[in-house]
C-alpha positions as CSV (number, residue, x, y, z in Angstrom):
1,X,78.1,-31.8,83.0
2,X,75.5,-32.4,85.2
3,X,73.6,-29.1,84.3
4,X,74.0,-29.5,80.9
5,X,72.5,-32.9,80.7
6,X,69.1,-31.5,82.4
7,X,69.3,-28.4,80.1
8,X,69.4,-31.0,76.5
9,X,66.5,-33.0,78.8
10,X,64.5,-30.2,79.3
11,X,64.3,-29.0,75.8
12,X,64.1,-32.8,74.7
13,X,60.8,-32.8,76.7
14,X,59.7,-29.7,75.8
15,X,60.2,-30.9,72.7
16,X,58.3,-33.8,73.3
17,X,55.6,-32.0,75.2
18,X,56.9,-34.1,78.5
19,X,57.3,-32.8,82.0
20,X,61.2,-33.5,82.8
21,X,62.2,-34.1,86.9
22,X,64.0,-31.8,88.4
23,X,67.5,-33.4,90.4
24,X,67.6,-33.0,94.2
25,X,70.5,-30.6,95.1
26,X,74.2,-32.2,96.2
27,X,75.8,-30.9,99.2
28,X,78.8,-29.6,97.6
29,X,81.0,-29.8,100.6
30,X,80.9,-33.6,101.5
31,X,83.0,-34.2,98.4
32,X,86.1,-33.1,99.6
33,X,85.6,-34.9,102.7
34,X,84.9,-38.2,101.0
35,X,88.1,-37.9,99.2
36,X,90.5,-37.2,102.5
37,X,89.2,-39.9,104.2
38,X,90.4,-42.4,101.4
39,X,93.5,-41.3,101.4
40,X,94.0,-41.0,105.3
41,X,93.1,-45.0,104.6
42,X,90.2,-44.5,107.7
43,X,87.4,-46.4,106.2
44,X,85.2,-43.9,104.4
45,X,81.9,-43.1,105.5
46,X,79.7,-44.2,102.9
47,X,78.0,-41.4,101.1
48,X,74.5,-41.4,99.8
49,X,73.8,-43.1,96.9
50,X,73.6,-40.8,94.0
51,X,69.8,-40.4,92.8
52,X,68.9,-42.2,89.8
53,X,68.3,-40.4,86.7
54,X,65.3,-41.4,85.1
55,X,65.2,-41.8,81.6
56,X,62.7,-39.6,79.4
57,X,59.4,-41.2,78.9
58,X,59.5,-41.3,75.3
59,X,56.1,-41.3,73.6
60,X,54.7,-42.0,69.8
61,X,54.7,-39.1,67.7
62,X,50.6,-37.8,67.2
63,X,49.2,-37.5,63.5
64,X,49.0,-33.7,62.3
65,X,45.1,-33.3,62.4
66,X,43.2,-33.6,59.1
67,X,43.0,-30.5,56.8
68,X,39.2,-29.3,56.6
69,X,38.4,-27.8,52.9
70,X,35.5,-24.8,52.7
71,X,32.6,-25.5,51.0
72,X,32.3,-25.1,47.2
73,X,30.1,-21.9,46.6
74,X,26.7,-22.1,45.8
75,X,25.9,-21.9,41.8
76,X,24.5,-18.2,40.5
77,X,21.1,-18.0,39.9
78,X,19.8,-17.2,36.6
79,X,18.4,-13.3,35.8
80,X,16.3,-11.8,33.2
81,X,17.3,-7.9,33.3
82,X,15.5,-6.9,30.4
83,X,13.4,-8.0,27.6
84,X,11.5,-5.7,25.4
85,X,10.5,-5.1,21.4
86,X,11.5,-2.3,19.1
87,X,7.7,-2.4,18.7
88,X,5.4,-3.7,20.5
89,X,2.4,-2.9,18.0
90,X,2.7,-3.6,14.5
91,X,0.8,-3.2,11.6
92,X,0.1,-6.6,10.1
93,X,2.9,-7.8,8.1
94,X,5.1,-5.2,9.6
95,X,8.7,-6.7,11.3
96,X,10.1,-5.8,15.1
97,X,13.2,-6.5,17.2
98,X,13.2,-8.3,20.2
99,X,15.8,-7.7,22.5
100,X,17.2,-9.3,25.9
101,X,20.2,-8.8,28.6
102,X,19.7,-12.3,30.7
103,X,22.5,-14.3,31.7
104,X,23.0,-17.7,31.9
105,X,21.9,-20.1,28.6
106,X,18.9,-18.1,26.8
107,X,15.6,-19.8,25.2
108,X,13.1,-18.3,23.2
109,X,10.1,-20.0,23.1
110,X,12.1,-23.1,23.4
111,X,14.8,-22.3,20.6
112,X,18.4,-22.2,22.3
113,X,19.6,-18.4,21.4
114,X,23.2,-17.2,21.2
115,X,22.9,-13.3,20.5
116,X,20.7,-10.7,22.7
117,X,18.3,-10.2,19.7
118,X,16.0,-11.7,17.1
119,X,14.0,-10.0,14.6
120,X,10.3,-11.1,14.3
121,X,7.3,-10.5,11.8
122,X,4.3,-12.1,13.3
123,X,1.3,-12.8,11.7
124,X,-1.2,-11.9,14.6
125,X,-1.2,-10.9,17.9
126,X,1.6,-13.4,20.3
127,X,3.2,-13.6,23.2
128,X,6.4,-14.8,23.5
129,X,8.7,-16.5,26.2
130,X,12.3,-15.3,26.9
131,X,13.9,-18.4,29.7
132,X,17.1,-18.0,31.5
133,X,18.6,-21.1,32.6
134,X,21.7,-21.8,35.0
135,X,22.7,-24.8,37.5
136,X,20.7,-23.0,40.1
137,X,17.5,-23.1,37.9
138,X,15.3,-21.4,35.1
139,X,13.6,-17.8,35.6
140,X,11.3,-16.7,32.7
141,X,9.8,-13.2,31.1
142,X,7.4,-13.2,28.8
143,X,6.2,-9.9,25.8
144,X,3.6,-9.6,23.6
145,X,3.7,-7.6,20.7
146,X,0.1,-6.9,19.4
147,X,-0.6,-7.1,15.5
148,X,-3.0,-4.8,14.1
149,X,-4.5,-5.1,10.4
150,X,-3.8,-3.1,7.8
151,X,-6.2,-0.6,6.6
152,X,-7.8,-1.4,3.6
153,X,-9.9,0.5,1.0
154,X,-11.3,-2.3,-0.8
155,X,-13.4,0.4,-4.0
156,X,-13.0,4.2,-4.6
157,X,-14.7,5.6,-7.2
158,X,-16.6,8.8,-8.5
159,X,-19.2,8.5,-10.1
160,X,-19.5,10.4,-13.1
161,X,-15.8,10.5,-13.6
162,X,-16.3,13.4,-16.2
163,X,-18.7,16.2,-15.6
164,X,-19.6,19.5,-17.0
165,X,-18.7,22.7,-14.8
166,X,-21.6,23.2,-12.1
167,X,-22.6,19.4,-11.9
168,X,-21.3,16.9,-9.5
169,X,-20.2,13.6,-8.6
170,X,-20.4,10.8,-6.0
171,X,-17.5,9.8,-4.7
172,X,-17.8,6.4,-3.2
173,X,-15.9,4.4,-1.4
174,X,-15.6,0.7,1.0
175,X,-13.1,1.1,3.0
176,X,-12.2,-0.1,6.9
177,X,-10.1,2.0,9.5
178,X,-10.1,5.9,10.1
179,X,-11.2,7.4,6.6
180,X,-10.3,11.0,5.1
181,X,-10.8,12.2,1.6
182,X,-8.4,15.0,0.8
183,X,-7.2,15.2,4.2
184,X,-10.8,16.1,6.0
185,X,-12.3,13.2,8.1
186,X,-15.6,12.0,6.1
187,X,-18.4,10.0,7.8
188,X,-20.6,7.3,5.8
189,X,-19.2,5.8,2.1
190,X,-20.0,8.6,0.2
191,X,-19.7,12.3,-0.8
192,X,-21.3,14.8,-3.3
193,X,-18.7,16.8,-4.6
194,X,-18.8,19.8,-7.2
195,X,-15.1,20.7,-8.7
196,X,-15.2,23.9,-10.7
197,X,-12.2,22.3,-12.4
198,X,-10.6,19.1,-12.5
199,X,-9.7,17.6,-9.3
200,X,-7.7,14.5,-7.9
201,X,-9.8,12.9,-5.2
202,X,-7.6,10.5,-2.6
203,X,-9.1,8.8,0.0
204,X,-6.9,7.4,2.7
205,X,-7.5,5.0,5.7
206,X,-5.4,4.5,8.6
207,X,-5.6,1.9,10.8
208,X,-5.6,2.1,14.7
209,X,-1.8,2.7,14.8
210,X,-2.3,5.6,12.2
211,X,-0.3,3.3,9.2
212,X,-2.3,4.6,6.0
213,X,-3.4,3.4,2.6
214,X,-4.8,6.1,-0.1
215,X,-6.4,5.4,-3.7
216,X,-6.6,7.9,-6.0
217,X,-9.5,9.0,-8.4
218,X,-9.7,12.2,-10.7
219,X,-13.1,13.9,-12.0
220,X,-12.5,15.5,-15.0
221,X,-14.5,18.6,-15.1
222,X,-15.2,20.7,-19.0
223,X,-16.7,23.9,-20.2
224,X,-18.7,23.4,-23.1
225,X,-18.7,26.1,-25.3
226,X,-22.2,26.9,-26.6
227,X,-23.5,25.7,-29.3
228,X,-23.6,27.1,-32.7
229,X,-26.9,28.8,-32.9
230,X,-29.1,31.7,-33.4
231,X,-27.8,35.2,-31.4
232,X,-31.4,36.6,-30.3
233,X,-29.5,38.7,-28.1
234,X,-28.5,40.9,-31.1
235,X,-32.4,40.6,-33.1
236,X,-33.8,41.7,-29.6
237,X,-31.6,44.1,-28.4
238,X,-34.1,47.1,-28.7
239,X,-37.5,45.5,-28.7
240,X,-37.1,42.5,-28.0
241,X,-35.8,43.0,-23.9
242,X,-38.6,45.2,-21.7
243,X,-38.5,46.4,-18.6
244,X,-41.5,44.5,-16.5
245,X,-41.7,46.2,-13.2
246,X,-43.5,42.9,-12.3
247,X,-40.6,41.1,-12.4
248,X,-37.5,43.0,-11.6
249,X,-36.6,46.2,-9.6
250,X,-33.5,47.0,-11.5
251,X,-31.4,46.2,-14.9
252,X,-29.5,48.2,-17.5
253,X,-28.5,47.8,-20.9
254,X,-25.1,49.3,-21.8
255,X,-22.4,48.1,-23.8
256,X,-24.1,44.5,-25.3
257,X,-24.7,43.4,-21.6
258,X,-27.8,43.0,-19.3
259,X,-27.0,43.3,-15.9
260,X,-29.8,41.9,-13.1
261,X,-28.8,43.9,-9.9
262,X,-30.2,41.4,-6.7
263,X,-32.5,42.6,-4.2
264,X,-34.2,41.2,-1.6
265,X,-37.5,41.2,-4.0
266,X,-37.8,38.8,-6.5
267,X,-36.9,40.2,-10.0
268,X,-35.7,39.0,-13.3
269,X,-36.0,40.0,-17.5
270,X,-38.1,38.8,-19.2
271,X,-37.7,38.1,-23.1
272,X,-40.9,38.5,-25.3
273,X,-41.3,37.3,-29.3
274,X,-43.6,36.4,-31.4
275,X,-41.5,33.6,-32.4
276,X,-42.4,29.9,-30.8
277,X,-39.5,28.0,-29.1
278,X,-40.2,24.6,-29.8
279,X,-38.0,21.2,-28.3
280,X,-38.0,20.1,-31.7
281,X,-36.4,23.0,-33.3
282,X,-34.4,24.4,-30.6
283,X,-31.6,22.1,-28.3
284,X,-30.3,24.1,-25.6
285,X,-30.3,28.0,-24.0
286,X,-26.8,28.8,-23.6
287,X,-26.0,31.9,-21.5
288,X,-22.5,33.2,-21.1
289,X,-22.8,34.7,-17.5
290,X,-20.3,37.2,-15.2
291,X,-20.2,38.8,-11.9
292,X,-21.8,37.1,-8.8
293,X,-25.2,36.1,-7.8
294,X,-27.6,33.0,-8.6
295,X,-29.7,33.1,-11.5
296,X,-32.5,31.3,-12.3
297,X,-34.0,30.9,-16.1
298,X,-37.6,30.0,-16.6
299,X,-38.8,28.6,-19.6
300,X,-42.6,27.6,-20.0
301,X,-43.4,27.1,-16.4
302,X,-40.3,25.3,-15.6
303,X,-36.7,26.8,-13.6
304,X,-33.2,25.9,-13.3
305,X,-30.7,28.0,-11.7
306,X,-27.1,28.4,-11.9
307,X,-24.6,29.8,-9.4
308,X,-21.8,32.4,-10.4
309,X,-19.2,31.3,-8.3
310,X,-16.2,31.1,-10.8
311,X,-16.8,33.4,-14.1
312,X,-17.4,33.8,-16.7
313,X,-19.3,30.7,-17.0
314,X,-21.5,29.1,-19.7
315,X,-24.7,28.0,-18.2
316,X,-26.5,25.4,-20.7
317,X,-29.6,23.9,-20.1
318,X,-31.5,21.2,-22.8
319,X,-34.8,22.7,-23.8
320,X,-35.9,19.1,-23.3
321,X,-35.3,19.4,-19.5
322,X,-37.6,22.9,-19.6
323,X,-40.5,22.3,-21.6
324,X,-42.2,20.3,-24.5
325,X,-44.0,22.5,-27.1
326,X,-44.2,25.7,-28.1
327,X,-43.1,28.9,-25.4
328,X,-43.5,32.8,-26.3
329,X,-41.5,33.8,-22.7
330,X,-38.0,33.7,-21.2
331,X,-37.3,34.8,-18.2
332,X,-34.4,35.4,-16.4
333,X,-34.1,36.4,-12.9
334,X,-31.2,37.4,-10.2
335,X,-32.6,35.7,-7.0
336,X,-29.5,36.5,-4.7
337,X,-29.7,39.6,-2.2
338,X,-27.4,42.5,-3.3
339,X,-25.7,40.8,-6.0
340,X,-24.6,42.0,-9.4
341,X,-24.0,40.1,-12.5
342,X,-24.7,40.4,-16.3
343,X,-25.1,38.2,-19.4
344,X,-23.5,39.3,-22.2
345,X,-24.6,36.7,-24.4
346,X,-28.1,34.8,-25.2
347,X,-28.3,31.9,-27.5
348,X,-30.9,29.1,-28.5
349,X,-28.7,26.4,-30.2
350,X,-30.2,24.3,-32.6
351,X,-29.8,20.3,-33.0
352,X,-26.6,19.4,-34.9
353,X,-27.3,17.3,-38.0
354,X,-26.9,13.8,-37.6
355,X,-23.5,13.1,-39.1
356,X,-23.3,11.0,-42.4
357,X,-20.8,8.4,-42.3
358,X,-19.0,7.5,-45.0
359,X,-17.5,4.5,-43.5
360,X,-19.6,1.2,-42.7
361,X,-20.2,1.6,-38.7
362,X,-19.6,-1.0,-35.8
363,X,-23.0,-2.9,-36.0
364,X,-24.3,-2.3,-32.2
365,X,-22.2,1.4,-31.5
366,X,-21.8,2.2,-28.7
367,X,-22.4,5.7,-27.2
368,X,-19.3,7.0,-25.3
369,X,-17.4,10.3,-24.5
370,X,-13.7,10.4,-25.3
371,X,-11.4,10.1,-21.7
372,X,-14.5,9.2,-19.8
373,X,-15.5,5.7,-18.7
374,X,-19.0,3.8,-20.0
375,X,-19.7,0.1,-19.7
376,X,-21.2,-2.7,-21.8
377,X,-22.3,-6.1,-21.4
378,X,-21.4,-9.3,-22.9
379,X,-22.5,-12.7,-21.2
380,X,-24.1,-11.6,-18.4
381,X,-20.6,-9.7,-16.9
382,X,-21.1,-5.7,-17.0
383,X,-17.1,-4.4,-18.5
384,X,-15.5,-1.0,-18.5
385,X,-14.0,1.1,-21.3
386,X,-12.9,4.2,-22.2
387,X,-11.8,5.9,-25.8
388,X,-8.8,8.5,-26.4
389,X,-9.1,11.9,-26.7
390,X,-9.3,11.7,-30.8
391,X,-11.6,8.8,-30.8
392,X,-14.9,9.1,-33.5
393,X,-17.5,8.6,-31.9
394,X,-19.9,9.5,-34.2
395,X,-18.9,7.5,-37.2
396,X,-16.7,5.2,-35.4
397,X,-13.5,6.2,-37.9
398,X,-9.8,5.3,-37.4
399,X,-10.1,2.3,-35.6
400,X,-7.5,2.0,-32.2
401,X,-5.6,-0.2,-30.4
402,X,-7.0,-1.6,-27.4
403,X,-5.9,-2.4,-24.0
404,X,-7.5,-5.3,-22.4
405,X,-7.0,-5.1,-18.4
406,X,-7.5,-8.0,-15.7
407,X,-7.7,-6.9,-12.0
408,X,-5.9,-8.7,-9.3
409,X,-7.5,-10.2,-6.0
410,X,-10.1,-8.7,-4.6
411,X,-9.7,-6.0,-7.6
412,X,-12.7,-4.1,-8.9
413,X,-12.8,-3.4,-13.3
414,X,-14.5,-0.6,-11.9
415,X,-11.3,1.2,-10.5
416,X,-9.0,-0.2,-12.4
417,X,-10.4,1.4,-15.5
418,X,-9.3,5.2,-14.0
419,X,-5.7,3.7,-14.0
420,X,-5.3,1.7,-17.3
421,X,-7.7,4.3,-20.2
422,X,-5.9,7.0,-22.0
423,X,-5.5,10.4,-20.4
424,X,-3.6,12.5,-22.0
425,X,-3.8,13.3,-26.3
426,X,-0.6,11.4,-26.3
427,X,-1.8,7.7,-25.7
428,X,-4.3,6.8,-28.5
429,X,-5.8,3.4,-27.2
430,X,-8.8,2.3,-26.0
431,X,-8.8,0.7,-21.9
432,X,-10.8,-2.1,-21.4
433,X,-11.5,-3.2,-17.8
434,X,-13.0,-6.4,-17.9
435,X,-15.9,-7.4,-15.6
436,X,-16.6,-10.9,-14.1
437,X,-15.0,-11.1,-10.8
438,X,-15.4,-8.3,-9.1
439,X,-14.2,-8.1,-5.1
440,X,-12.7,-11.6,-6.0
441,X,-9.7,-13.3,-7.8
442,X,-10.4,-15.0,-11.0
443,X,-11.7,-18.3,-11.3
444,X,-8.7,-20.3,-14.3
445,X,-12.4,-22.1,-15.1
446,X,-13.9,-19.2,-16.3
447,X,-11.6,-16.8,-17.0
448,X,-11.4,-17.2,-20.3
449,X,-14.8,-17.3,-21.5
450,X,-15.5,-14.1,-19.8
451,X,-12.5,-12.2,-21.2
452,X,-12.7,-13.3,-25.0
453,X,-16.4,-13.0,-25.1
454,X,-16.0,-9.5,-23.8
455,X,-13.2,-8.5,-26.4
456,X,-15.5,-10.4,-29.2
457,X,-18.6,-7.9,-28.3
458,X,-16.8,-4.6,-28.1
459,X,-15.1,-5.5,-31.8
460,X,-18.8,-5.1,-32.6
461,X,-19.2,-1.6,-30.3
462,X,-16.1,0.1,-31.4
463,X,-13.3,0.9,-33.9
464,X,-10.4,-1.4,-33.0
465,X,-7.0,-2.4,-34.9
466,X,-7.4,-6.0,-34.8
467,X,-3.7,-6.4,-35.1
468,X,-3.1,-4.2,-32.3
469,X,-4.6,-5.9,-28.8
470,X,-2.7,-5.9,-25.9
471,X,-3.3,-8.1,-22.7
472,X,-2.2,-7.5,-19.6
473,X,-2.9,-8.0,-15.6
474,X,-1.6,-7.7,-11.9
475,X,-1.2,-10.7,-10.1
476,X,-4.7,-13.5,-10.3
477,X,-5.0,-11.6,-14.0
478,X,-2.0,-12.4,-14.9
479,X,-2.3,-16.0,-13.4
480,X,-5.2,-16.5,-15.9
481,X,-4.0,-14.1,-18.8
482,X,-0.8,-16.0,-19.5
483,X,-2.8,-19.0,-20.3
484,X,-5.4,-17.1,-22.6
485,X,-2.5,-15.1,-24.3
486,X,-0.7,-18.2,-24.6
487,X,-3.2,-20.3,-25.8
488,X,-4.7,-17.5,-28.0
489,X,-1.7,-15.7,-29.5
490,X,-2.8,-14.5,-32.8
491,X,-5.6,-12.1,-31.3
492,X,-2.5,-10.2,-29.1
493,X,0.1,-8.3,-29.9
494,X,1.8,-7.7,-26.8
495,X,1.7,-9.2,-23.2
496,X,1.7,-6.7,-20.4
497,X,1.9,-8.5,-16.9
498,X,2.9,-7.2,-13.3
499,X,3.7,-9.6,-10.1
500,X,2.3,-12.8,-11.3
501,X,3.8,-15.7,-13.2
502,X,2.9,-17.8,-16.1
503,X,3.4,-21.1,-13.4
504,X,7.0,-22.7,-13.0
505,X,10.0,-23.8,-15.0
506,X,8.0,-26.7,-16.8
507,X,4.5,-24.8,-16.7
508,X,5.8,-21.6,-18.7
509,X,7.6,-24.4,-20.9
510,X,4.4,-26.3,-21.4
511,X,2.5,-23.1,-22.1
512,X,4.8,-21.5,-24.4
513,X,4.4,-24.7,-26.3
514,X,0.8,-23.5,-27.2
515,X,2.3,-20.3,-29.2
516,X,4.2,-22.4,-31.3
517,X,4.0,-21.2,-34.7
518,X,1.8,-22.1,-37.6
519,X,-0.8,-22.3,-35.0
520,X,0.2,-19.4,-33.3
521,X,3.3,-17.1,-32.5
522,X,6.0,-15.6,-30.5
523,X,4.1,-12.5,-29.1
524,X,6.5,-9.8,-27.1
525,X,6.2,-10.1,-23.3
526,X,7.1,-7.3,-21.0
527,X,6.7,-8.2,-17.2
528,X,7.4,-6.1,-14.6
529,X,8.2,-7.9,-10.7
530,X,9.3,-6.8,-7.7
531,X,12.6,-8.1,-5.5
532,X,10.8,-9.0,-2.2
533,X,7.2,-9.9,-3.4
534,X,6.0,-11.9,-0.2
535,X,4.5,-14.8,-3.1
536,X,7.6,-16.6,-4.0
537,X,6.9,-17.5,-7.3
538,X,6.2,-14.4,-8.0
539,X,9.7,-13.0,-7.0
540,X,11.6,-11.8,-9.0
541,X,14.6,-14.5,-8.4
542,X,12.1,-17.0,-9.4
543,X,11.5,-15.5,-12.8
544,X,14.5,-14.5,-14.4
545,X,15.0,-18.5,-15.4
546,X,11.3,-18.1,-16.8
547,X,11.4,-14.6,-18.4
548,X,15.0,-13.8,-18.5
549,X,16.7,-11.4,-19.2
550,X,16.1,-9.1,-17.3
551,X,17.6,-5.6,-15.3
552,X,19.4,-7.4,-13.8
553,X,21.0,-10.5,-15.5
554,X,21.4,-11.0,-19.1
555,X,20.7,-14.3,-19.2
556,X,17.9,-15.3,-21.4
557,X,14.9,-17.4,-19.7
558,X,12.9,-20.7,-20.7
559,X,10.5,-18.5,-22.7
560,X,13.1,-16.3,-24.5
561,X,14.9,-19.6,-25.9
562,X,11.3,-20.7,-27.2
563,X,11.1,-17.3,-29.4
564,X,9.4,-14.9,-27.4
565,X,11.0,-11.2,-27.4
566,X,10.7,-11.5,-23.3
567,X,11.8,-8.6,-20.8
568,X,11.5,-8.9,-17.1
569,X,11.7,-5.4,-15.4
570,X,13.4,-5.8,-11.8
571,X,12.4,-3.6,-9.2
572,X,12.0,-3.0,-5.2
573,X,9.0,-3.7,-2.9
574,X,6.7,-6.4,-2.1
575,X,3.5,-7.6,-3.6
576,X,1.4,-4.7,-3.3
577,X,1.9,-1.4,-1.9
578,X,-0.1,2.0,-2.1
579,X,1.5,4.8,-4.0
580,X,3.6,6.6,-1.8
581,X,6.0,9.5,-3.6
582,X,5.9,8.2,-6.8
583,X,6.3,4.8,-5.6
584,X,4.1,1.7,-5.5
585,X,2.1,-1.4,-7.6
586,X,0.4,1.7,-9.9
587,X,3.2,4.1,-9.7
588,X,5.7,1.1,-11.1
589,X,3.1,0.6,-13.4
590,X,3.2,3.5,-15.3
591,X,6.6,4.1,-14.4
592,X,7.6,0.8,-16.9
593,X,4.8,-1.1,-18.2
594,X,2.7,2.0,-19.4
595,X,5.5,3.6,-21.7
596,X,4.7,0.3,-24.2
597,X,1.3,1.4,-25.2
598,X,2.6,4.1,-26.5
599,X,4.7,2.4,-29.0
600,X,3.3,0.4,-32.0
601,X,2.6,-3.3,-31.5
602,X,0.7,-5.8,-34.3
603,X,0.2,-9.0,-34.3
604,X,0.3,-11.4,-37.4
């Protein structure tokens, strides 16, 4: 029993975390002894007293220690791993992507963004700042995206537009960036050109990121066929040509044709006659020339020469330009090195007579040449026009419609004119360009002085259809032609207009107002916009309400329900673009406003 007590009060105090006493050890023998002297009745010897058994020291139970938590982990910090542009140089106007990979909340330039990307058309050159922002702070990156201007070729134009084979023209131009004229690189603002036929001309400019702009001009170049007049080829075809070893080393005559054989000496044929050659009498030497060389005719002391570089060619010269008086010689001389070439025909044309007119003429005429461009004045402002191909200009007969033209911002009459005149024998009008604020947008203030005092001079110049005037403009001429066509009705017939506006909703009202008949009347309009012109009221979204209807909605506009016959011609691009692939503010031009000159228009 004994042992099993100390065995529970050992694992009690182990329990406990105790040290437990160990008992002293019994004699195991006195026991029986003990017990036969008791019953023997001898008095007992007393035994030793038992030990005493100490209790367990019992102690309070110890709190478990207190549970330590780790630290919370520290917050990320924020990171910018990329940020770059689509583009980092842009032509001006042009657009770019900005893109970023960050984490954390994203700011551009202060505005809280939610994608990776923004697109961005700035105006000039910027910078701009991408921040990153978490609980452990802000890191920031920042991009530029430089903006270069656009190219701009502010006048091209050749001057004369129309020439005779063998002459030339100036082509001249102001215009900034990189500049090539038919592809070659060209130095200066001008260049002499001689087309043996008729040529297109486009100059281009690109700016420093090679974005270009071009502008187109055509020189028309004609043969004239020589005049009627008197063969003296034929007359002098025995006597009248002699060999002058003086003057030549070699010729022939065979077959009607005097060949000149060139040498390094000088030599030439030399016509002789009785007969006196005077200005008066005789307008121009016409020769009809072949083979190769340069020639040189002499009349009286005086030369011009023509080159044979395309043949056969005509070359006419006014006797004017060769002498004054009376002549008796000709000569005509080869003056290139080991070159062969022949005329086969001689002629001296005399004057035509001066037409008789049947027909009362314009009282100041004015001198022009049918496809070509002239100019006139009329207060002060210089003006460009051009007649059609089957125009009178002697008599000033069958009187045409005519095309009055406005120029936009920093427009020039000047070029225009090559765009708007008649070129083909199809379209029978006459162009006018009108002058007065060249390089500059119109002034509302003047704009319609200068304009109806032009059209009131030329109806004193040429033959026009009173009943048949058509206005029409690109954007600040069509900002003041609306008002002078408004205002003005019964001189027009028709109102041509591209990317402009005739003001807003109550402005076109208020305007249209003026055309009210008796006074005046509802003239067609035909206007031609574009989807994302960067002026807004010139967008197309903003005028179909105005002009309605149009491609695109059928709903008729503010100045359809006052009476007009209005059309509004929908198409894409912005406010002006150069003529790319059949494409741009001239190409959508002719594309849908030019097809209505063609067609008959009067007015009351």
């Amino acid at each position: 029993m004994k042992r099993t007590f100390w065995v529970l009060a050992l694992l009690t105090a182990c329990r406990l975390g105790e040290t437990v006493p160990t008992p002293a050890p019994q004699d195991k023998a006195a026991a029986p002894a003990t017990a036969a002297s008791s019953a023997s009745g001898s008095t007992p010897t007393p035994a030793d007293p038992a030990p005493a058994i100490e209790a367990p020291t019992t102690h309070e139970a110890q709190p478990d220690p207190p549970v330590v938590q780790p630290d919370p982990p520290a917050p990320t910090p924020p990171e910018i791993q990329s940020f770059t542009a689509d583009h980092d140089a842009l032509t001006a106007g042009g657009s770019t992507t900005l893109r970023w990979l960050a984490t954390g909340a994203v700011s551009l330039d202060g505005q809280s963004m939610s994608g990776t990307s923004l697109a961005v058309t700035p105006a000039t050159t910027t910078t701009y700042m991408l921040d990153a922002e978490t609980a452990a702070g802000v890191t920031s990156r920042t991009l530029t995206v430089t903006v270069v201007p656009r190219a701009v070729i502010a006048s091209f134009t050749a001057t004369p537009a129309s020439i005779v084979q063998g002459a030339s023209t100036t082509l001249s131009w102001n215009a900034t960036g990189t500049v090539k004229l038919n592809g070659a690189a060209v130095a200066g603002t001008s260049a002499v050109r001689s087309p043996s036929a008729t040529t297109m001309y486009t100059l281009s400019a690109a700016n420093a990121l090679g974005d270009v702009v071009t502008a187109s001009r055509t020189v028309t170049v004609t043969t004239p066929p020589p005049p009627a007049g008197r063969d003296l080829f034929v007359d002098a075809y025995v006597n009248g040509w002699k060999k002058d070893n003086a003057w030549f080393s070699t010729y022939e005559i065979t077959s009607g044709q005097i060949h000149l054989v060139g040498t390094a000496a000088w030599q030439g044929l030399m016509l002789s006659t009785t007969q006196s050659f005077a200005a008066a009498t005789y307008e121009r030497i016409n020769i009809t020339a072949h083979g190769s060389g340069t020639f040189r005719l002499e009349v009286g002391g005086n030369a011009a020469e023509i080159a044979l570089t395309a043949t056969p060619k005509v070359f006419s010269i006014p006797v004017a330009s060769l002498w004054s008086g009376s002549v008796t010689a000709v000569d005509i001389k080869n003056v290139s090195a080991s070159a062969d070439g022949y005329f086969d025909l001689l002629t001296f044309g005399a004057p035509p007579p001066a037409p008789s007119c049947a027909t009362p003429q314009p009282a100041n005429p004015l001198s022009t040449t049918p496809l070509s461009v002239t100019t006139f004045a009329a207060n002060g402002k210089t003006h460009w026009v051009s007649v059609p191909e089957d125009y009178d200009s002697d008599c000033h007969t069958r009187p045409k419609k005519l095309f009055v033209w406005l120029h936009g911002c920093q427009g020039y009459a000047a070029n225009d004119i090559n765009e708007v005149k008649p070129k083909a024998s199809d379209e029978d009008w006459i162009a006018l360009a009108v002058g007065g604020a060249e390089g500059a947008c119109w002034s509302a203030s003047t704009a319609s002085n200068i304009v109806l005092g032009a059209l009131a001079e030329l109806k004193t110049r040429l033959a026009i259809n009173d009943k048949e005037v058509i206005l029409g403009g690109y954007s600040s001429g069509g900002d003041v032609g609306y008002p002078i066509i408004f205002k003005n009705s019964k001189l027009f017939a028709l109102a041509l207009f591209e990317n402009t506006a005739p003001g807003n909703a109550q402005a076109a009202a208020a305007l249209a107002d003026n055309a009210a008949p008796p006074a005046g009347w509802r003239f067609p309009i035909r206007h031609l916009c574009h989807i994302d012109d960067e002026i807004a009221s010139f967008k197309c979204s903003a005028l179909r309400p105005i002009l309605g209807p149009s491609t695109s909605d059928a709903t008729p506009g503010i100045v359809k329900n006052k009476g007009h016959d209005s059309f509004l011609h929908e198409m894409d691009g912005t406010h002006y673009q150069a003529d790319v692939n059949g494409r741009g503010t001239w190409a959508d031009f002719h594309a849908k406003l030019r097809p209505y000159l063609k067609q008959t228009w009067t007015s009351p």
